[in-house]
TORDO-967061 format. One record per residue (C-alpha): residue number from 1; residue in one letter; x, y, z. Coordinates in steps of 0.2 Angstrom, whole numbers. Layout:
N
torlo->NUM; bator->A; c1->X; c2->Y; c3->Z
...
This chain:
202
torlo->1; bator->X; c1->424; c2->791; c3->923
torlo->2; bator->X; c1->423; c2->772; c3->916
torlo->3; bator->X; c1->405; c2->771; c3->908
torlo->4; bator->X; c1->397; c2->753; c3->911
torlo->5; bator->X; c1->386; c2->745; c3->899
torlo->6; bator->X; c1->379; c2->728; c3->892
torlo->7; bator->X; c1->392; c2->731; c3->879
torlo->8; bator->X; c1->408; c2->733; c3->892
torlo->9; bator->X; c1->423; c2->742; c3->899
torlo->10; bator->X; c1->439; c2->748; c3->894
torlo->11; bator->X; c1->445; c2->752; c3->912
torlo->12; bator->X; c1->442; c2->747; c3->929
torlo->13; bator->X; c1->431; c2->762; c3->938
torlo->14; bator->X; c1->435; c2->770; c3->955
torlo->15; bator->X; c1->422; c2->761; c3->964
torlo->16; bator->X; c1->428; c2->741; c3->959
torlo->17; bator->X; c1->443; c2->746; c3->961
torlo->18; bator->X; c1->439; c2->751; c3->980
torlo->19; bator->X; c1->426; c2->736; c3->983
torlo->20; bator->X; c1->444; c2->727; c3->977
torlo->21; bator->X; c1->455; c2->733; c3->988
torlo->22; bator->X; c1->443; c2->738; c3->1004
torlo->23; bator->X; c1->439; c2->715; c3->1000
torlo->24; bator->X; c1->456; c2->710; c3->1001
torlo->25; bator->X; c1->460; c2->721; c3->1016
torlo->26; bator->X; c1->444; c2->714; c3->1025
torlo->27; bator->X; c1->448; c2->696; c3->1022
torlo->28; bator->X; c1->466; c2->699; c3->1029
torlo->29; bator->X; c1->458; c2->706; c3->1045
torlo->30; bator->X; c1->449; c2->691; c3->1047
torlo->31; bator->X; c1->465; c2->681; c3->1045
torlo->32; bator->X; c1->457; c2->674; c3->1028
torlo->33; bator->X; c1->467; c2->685; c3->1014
torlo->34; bator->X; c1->469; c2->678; c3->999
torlo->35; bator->X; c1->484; c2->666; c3->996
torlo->36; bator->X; c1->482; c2->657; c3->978
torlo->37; bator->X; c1->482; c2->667; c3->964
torlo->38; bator->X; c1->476; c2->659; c3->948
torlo->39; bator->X; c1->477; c2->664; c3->930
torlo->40; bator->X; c1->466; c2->659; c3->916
torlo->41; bator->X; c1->472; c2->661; c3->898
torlo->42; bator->X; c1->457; c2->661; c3->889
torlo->43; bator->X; c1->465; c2->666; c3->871
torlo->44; bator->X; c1->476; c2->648; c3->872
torlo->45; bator->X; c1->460; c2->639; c3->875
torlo->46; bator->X; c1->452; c2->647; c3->860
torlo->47; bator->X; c1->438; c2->651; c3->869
torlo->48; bator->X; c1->430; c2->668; c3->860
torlo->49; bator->X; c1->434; c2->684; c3->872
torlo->50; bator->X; c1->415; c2->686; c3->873
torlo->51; bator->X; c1->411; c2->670; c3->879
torlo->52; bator->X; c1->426; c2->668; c3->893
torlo->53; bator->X; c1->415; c2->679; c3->909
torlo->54; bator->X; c1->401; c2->668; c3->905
torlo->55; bator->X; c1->414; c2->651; c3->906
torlo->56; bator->X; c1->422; c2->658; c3->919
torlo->57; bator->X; c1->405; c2->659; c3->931
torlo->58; bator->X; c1->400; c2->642; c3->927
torlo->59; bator->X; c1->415; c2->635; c3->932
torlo->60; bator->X; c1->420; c2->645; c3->948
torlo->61; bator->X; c1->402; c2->641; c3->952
torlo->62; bator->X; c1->405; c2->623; c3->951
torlo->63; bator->X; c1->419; c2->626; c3->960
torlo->64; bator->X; c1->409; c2->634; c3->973
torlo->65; bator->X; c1->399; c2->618; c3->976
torlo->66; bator->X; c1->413; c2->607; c3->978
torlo->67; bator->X; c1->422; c2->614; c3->991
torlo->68; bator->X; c1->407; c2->617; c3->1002
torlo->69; bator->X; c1->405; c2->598; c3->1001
torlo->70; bator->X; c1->422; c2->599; c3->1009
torlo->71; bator->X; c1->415; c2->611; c3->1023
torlo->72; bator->X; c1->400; c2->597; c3->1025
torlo->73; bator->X; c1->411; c2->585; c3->1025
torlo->74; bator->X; c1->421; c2->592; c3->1040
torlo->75; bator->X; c1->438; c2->595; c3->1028
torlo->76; bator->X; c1->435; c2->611; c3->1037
torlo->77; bator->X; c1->438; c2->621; c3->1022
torlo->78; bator->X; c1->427; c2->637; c3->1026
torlo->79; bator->X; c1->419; c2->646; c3->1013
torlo->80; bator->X; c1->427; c2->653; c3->995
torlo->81; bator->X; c1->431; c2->670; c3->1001
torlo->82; bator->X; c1->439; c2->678; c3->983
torlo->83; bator->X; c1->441; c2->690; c3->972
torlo->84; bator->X; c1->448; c2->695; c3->953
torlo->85; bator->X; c1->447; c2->704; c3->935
torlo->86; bator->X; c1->444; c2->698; c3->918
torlo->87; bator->X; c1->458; c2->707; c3->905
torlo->88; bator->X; c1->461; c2->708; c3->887
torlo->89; bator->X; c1->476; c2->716; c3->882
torlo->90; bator->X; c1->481; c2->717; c3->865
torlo->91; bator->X; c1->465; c2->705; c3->863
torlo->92; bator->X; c1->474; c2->691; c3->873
torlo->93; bator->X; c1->458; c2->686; c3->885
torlo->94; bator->X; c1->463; c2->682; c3->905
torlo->95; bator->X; c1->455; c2->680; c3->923
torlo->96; bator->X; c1->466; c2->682; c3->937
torlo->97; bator->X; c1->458; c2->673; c3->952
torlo->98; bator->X; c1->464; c2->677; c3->970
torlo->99; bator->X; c1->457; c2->664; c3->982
torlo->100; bator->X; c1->459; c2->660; c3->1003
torlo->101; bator->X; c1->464; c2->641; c3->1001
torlo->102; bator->X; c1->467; c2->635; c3->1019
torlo->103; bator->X; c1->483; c2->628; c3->1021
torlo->104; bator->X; c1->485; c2->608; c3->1016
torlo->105; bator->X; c1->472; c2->612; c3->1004
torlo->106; bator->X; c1->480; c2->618; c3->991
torlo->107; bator->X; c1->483; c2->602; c3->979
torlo->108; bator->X; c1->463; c2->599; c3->982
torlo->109; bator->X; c1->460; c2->617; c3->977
torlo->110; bator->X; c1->470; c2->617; c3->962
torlo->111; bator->X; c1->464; c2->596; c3->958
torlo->112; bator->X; c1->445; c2->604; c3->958
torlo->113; bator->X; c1->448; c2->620; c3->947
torlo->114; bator->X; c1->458; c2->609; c3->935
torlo->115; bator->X; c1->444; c2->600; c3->932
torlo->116; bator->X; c1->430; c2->610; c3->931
torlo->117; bator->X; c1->441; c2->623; c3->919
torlo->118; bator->X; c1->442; c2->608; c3->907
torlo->119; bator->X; c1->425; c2->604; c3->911
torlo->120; bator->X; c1->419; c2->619; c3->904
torlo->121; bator->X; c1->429; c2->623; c3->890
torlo->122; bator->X; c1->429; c2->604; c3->885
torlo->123; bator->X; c1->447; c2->605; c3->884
torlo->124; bator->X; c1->457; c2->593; c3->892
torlo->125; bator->X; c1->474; c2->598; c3->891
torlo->126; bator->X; c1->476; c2->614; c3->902
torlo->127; bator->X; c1->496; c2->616; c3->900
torlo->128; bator->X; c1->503; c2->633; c3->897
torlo->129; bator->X; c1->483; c2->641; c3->899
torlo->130; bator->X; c1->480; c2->639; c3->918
torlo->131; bator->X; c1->493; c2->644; c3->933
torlo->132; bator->X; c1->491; c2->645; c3->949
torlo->133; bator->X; c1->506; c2->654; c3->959
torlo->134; bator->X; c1->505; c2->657; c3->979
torlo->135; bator->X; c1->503; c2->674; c3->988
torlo->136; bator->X; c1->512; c2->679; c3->1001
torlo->137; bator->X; c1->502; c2->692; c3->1015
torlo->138; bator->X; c1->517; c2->702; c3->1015
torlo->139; bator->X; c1->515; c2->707; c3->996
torlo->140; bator->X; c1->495; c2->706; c3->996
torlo->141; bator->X; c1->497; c2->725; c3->992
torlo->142; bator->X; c1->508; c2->724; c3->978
torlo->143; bator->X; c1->496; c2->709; c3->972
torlo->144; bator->X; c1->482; c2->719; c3->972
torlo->145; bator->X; c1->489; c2->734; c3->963
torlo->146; bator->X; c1->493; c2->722; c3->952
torlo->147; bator->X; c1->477; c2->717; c3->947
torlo->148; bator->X; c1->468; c2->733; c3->948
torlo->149; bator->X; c1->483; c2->738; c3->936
torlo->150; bator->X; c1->467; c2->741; c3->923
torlo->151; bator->X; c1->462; c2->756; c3->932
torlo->152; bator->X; c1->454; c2->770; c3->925
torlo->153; bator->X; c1->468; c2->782; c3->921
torlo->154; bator->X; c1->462; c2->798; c3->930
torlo->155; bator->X; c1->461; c2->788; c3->945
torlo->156; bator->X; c1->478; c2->778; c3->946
torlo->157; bator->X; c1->487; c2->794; c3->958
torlo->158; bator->X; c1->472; c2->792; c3->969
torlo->159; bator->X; c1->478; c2->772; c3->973
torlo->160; bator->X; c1->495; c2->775; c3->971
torlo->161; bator->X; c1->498; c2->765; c3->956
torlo->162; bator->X; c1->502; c2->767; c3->937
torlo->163; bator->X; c1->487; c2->764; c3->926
torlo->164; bator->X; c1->490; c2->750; c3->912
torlo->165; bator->X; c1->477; c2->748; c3->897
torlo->166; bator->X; c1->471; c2->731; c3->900
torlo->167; bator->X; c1->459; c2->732; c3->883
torlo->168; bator->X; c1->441; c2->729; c3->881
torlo->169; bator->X; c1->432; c2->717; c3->893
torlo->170; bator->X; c1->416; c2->713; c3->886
torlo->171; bator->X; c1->398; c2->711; c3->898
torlo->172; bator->X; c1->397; c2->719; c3->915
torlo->173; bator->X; c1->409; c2->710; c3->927
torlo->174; bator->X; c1->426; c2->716; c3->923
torlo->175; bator->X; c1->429; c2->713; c3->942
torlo->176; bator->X; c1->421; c2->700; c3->954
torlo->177; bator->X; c1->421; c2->701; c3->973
torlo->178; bator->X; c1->414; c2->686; c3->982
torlo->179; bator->X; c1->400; c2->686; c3->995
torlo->180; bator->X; c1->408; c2->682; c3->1009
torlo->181; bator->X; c1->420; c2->698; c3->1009
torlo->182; bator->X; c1->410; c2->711; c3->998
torlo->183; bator->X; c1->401; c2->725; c3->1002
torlo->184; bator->X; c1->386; c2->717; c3->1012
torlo->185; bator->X; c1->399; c2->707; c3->1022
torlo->186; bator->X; c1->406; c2->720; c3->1028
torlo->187; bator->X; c1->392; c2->730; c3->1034
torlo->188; bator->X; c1->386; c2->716; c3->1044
torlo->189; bator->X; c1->402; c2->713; c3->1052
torlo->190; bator->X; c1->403; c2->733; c3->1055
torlo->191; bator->X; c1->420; c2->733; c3->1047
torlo->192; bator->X; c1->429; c2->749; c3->1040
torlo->193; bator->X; c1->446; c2->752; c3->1034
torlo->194; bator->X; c1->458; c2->755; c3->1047
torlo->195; bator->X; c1->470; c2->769; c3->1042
torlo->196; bator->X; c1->488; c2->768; c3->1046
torlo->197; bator->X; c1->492; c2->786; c3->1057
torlo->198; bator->X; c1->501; c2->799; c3->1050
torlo->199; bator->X; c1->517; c2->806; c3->1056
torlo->200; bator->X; c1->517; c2->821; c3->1064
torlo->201; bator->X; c1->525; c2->835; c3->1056
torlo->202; bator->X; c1->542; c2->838; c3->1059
């Protein structure tokens, strides 16, 4: 099993990876699933591997903040449902970001992480290190698999997936799952995974 400590990770254990999927699967019950997909290249910004979780929770904290000014500002925006992993393979440092951006809002959503990524990293030219590419409900389980590609080898039968040694993610948050959709979310709302019914023998 993965071990967690202060130092890091080398995989993804069996219980992100669940928190992952059982998230997305909740915020696409509630018609909120997550539609932009964002990649940080942290090794083209020259930003040190150890210092990018730290970056990366300053800025999607700042980002945070903007677009509930939207909410109070009636843009009708909703909360930041998302979720993601940090990666390092072949020491090449990178977040990928999946987000609910309501539709319209995407030029605004991707205007505001722009700027709080260069805020941050106090680099102002983003080209070739940010990305942002759209997802589709229809793939949002091949999305997924492909984030929690990462996964602790012993486990990647159990999720149907082919583990891939994503490298060593320093600090404790090698997956994120935000508020709104993790595990407390879902208990209040009383939600649990609905299972697809098997076909009966034949």
């Amino acid at each position: 099993m993965t071990k967690y400590s202060p130092l890091g990770t080398g995989h993804i254990g069996v219980k992100p990876a669940t928190n992952l999927f059982h998230a997305a699967r909740y915020a696409s019950d509630t018609n909120r699933a997550p539609t932009v997909a964002v990649t940080i290249n942290w090794h083209r910004l020259d930003v040190p591997e150890e210092e990018a979780s730290k970056l990366f929770r300053d800025m999607r904290r700042r980002v945070r903040r903007s677009w509930r000014h939207l909410v109070e500002t009636d843009r009708g925006c909703g909360g930041l449902e998302d979720l993601g992993v940090h990666e390092n393979p072949d020491g090449r440092r990178n977040t990928h970001w999946s987000v609910y951006v309501p539709a319209g809002e995407r030029n605004q959503f991707e205007r505001i992480v722009t700027k709080f990524l260069s805020r941050v990293t106090g680099v102002s030219q983003l080209a070739g290190a940010l990305h942002f590419q759209s997802i589709y409900r229809h793939g949002l389980g091949s999305h997924m698999k492909y984030l929690t590609k990462g996964i602790s080898p012993e486990f990647a039968s159990y999720f149907h997936m082919h583990a891939v040694d994503q490298g060593f993610v320093s600090g404790r948050g090698r997956t994120f799952v935000g508020r709104r959709i993790g595990l407390s979310a879902r208990r209040a709302a009383g939600w649990t995974r609905k299972r697809r019914p098997k076909s009966p023998p034949t």
